[in-house]
N, C-alpha and C positions, 0 to 999 in steps of 0.2 A: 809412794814415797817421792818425793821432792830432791832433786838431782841438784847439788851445791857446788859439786865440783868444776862448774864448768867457768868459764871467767862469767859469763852471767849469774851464775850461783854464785860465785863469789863475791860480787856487787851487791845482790842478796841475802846475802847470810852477814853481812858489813850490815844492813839495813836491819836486819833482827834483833843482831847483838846492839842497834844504837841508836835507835828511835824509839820514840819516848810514844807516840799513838801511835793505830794503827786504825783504819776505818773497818768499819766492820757494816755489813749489808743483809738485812735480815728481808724477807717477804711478809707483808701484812696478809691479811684475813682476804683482802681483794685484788691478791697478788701484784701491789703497787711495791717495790724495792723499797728500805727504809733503810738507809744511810745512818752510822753513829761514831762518832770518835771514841775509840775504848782503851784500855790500857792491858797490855799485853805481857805477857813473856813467851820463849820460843823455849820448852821443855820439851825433851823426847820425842822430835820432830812433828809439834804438834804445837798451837795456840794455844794459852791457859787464860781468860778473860773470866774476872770476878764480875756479878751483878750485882742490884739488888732483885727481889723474888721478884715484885710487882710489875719488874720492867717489861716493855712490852717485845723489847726482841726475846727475854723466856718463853714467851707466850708462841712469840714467832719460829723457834726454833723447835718448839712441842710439837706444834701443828706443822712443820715444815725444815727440817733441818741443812737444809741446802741453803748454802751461805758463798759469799765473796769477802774478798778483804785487799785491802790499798793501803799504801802507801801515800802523803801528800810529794809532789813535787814543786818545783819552781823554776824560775828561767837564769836566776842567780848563783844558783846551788846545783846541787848534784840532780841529775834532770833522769834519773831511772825513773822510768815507769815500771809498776811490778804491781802483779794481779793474783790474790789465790783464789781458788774454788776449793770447795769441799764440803763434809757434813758435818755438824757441830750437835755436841750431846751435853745434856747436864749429868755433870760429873760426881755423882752422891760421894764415892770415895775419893774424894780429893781433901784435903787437910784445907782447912777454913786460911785465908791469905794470911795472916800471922805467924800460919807456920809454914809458909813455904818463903824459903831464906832468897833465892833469887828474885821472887815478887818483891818483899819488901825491901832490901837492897836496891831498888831500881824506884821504889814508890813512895818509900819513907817522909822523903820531904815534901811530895806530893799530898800525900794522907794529913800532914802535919798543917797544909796551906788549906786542907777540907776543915781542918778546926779538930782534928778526928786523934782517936789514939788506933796505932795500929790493930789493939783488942776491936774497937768501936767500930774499924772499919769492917773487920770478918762480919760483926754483929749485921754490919748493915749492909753490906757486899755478902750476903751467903751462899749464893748460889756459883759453882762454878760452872764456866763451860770452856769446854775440849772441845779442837777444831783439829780436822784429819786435813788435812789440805789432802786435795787430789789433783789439782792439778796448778801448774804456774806457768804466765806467761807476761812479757812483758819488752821490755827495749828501753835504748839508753838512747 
């Protein structure tokens, strides 16, 4: 479990509750890192990232569940750098993103700029994945 209490966690846990991406780092078939911008929420101490099936970090994550995830920074703004590792699973019991009210709450206007209704999006985002972070590090 991921230690928030510290003033670094709490620069972090600032960063969960109020970033809209998070990068997400999948390993391909030739163990090459595959970088992707995803949309998150922080549940239960733990990543909740909607797909769609066909995506290839599912594929990635099947064959290889060992994952990273980032934060962007900048020279203008708040300059934490923050790193997690962990293993990420597809989530069969998780409730399709329509019904999970902190997803859509944070995605809504998002979903709505895809052309999408939030039904349309579960339809076409159905697969979830749960990420256990195991470990964090990073510096301001």
């Amino acid at each position: 479990m991921i230690d928030l209490t510290t003033a670094f966690g709490r620069a972090v846990e600032r960063y969960l509750e109020n970033q809209y991406v998070i990068w997400l780092t999948t390993v391909d078939s030739k163990l090459t890192p595959q970088p992707r911008p995803v949309w998150f929420i922080w549940e239960e101490n733990s990543f909740l990232i909607f797909s769609q099936p066909h995506a290839h970090k599912v594929s990635h994550i099947e064959k290889n569940p060992k994952v990273a995830l980032h934060f962007n920074t900048d020279e203008t703004g708040d300059r934490h750098v923050i790193v997690f590792t962990g293993e990420a699973v597809l989530d069969a019991n998780c409730p399709p993103a329509h019904k999970v009210p902190a997803y859509i709450k944070k995605y809504e206007s998002g979903i709505v700029g895809l052309d999408m209704t939030p039904e349309g999006f579960s339809a076409d985002y159905s697969i979830a994945i749960r990420i256990d972070p195991t470990e964090l590090r990073g510096w301001e």
